[in-house]
C-alpha positions in Angstrom: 0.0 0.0 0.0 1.0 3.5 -0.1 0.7 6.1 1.7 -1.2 9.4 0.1 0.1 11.3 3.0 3.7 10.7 2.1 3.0 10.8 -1.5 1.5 14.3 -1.2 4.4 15.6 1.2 6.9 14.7 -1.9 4.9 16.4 -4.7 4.8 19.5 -2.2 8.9 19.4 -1.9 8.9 18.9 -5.7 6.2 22.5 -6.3 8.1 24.1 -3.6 11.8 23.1 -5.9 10.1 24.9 -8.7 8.0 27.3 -6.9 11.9 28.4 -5.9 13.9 28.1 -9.5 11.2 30.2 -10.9 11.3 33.2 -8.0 15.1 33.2 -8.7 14.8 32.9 -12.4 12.4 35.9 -11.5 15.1 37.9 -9.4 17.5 37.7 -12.1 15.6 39.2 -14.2 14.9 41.7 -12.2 18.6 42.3 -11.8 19.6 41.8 -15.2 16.6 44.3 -16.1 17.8 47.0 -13.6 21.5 46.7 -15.1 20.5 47.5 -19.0 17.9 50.3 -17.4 20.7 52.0 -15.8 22.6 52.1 -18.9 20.2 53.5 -21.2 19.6 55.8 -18.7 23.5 56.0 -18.8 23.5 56.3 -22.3 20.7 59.2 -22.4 22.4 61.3 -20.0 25.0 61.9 -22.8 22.9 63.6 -25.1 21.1 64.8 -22.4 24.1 67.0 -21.2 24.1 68.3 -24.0 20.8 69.4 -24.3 20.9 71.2 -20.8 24.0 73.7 -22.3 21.2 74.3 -24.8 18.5 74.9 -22.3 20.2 77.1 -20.4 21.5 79.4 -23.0 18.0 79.6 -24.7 17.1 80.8 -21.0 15.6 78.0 -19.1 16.2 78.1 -15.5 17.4 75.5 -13.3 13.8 74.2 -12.2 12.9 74.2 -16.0 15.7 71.7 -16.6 15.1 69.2 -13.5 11.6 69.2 -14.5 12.3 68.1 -18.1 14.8 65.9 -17.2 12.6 64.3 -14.7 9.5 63.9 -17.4 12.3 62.0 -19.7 13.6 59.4 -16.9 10.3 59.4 -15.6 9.0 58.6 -18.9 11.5 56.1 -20.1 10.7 53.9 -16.3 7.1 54.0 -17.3 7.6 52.5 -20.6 10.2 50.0 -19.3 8.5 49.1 -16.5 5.3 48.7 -18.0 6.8 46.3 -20.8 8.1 44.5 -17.9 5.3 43.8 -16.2 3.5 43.0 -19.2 6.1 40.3 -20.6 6.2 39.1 -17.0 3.0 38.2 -16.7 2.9 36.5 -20.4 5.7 34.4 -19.5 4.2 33.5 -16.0 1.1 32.6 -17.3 2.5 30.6 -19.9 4.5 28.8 -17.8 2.1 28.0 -14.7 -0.6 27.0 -17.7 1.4 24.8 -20.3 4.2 23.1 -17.7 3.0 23.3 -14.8 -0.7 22.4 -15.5 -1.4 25.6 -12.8 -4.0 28.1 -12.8 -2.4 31.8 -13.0 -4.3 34.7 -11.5 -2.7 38.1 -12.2 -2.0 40.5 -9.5 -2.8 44.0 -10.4 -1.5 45.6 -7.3 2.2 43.6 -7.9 3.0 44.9 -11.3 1.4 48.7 -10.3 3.9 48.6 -7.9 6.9 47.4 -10.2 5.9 49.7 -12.9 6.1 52.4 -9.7 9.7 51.1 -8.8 10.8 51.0 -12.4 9.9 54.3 -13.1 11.8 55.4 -9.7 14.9 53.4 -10.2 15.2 55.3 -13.9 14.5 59.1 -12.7 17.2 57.9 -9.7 19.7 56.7 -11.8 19.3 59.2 -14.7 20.0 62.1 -12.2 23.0 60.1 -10.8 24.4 60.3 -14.0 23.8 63.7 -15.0 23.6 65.7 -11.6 26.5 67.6 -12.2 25.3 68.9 -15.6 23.2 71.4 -13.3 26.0 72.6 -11.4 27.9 73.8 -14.4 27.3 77.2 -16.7 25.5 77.1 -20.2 29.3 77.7 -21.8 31.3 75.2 -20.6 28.9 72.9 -21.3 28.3 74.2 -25.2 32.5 73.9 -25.1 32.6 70.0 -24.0 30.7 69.2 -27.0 
């Protein structure tokens, strides 16, 4: 005979295995995500520098530029966190439904909130990489290009 009891305590262990592979599959992700964010963000800030010596000598004021700058990263998290959340939830579903024979039920509040945190982390690390283009005067910055 066997017993259901230990035969259900062993298929628990093996969905709590995979429950595990996919929340780290999920955190790299994340990671990996947050990495190629940063650079774009990186990457934008470039051009972006530029931009500001043409602000400024056009007459925009300080506030004027954070505020634009702000919209862009701001912008650019929406759109990557949104995409994110979006693919994330394909690919979960997919998963949980065609391997795993599970039902999927989408939490709304969740991927808000990592929509939120993208958008965050981009306006963060956009003005990490170009703070110091706010500091300096409309004509030294028109002479680094």
């Amino acid at each position: 005979m066997v017993n259901i009891a230990d035969a259900l305590e062993i298929v628990q262990q093996v969905i709590d295995q995979i429950a595990l592979v996919i929340r780290f599959l999920s955190g790299f992700a994340i990671l990996a995500g947050a990495v190629i964010l940063a650079a774009s963000v990186r990457g934008h800030a470039l051009p972006a520098h530029a931009r500001s010596g043409d602000l400024k000598t056009i007459g925009a004021t300080r506030r004027q530029v954070v505020r634009i700058f702000s919209v862009e990263f701001l912008a650019l998290g929406l759109v990557a966190g949104l995409m994110g959340a979006i693919l994330a939830t394909a690919f979960s579903s997919l998963l949980l439904k065609r391997l795993l024979n599970a039902h999927f039920q989408f939490e709304p509040k969740a991927a808000l909130l990592a929509v939120v945190l993208t958008a965050l982390l981009a306006n963060a690390s956009g003005w990490v990489a170009s703070f110091r283009i706010l500091r300096q005067k409309p004509l030294e910055v028109l002479r680094e290009e």
